[in-house]
C-alpha positions as CSV (number, residue, x, y, z in Angstrom):
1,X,8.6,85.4,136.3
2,X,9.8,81.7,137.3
3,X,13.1,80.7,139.2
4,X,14.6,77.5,138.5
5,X,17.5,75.9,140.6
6,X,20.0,73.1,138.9
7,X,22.0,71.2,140.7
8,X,24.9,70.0,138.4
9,X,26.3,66.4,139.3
10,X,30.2,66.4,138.4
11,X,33.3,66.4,140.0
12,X,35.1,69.3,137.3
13,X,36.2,72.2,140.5
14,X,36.4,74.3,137.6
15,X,32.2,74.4,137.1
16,X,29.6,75.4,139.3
17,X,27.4,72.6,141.1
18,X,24.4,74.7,141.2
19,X,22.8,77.7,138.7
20,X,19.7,79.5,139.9
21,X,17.9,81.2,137.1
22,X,14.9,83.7,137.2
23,X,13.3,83.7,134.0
24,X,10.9,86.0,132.0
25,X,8.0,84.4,130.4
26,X,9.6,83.2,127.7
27,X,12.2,81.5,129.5
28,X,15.0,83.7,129.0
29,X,17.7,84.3,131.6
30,X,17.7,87.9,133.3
31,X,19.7,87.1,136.6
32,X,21.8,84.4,137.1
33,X,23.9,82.8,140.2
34,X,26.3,80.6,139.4
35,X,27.8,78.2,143.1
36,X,30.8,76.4,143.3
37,X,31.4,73.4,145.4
38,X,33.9,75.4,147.3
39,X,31.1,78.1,147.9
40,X,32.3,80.8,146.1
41,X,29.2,82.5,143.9
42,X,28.9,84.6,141.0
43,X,26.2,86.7,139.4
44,X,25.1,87.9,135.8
45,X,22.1,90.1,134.5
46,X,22.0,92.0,131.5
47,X,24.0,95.0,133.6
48,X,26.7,93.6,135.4
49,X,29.0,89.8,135.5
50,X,31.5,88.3,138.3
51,X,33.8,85.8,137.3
52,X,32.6,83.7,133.6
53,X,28.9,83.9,135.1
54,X,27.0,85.2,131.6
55,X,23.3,85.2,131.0
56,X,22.4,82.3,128.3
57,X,22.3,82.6,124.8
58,X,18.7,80.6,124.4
59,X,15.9,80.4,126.5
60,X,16.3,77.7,128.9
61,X,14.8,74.6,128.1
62,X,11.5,73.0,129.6
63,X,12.8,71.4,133.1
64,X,11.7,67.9,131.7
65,X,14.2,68.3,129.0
66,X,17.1,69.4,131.4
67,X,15.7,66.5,133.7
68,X,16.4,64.0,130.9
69,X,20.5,64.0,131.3
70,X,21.4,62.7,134.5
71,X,23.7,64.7,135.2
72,X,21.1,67.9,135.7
73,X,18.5,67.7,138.8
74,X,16.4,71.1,137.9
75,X,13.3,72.1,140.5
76,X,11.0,75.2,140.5
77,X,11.9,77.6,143.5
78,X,10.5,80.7,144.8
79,X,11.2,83.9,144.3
80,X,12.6,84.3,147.8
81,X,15.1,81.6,147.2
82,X,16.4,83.3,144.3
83,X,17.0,86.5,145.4
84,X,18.5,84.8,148.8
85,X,21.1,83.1,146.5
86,X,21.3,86.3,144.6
87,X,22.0,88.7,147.3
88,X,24.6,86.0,148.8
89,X,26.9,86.0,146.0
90,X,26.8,89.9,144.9
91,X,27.7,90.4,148.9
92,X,31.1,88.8,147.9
């Protein structure tokens, strides 16, 4: 497993500002948290979705890739910070 956290650099209310990812080994989604500027979260995995929070379509590209549009800062996170963001935003 790998977790991956993206902060997204807009000003759209509509979108969230960061997406926390935990990933199998070949880099597909299988939880997903989704966090809005004005705090509110949602969730996805391949039982359950709140709000338009749905798992992706692809594998997620290699971090460098996402790194390369300015407008994505991605980082490697633990485990422990995912499920932290997880378990804050299914508790809503």
């Amino acid at each position: 497993m790998k977790y991956v956290k993206v902060r997204w650099i807009h000003t759209s209310s509509d979108q969230p500002v960061m997406l926390y990812s935990e990933l199998n080994d070949e880099s597909w989604e299988l939880r997903k948290v989704e966090v809005y500027a004005d705090g509110r979260a949602d969730f996805a995995d391949r039982e359950e979705q709140s709000g338009s929070t749905k798992l992706g379509i692809e594998p997620l590209p290699p971090l460098e890739e996402i790194a390369a549009d300015p407008e994505f800062e991605p980082v490697v996170i633990s485990a422990e910070e995912f499920e932290a963001a997880w378990e804050s935003a299914k508790a809503r």
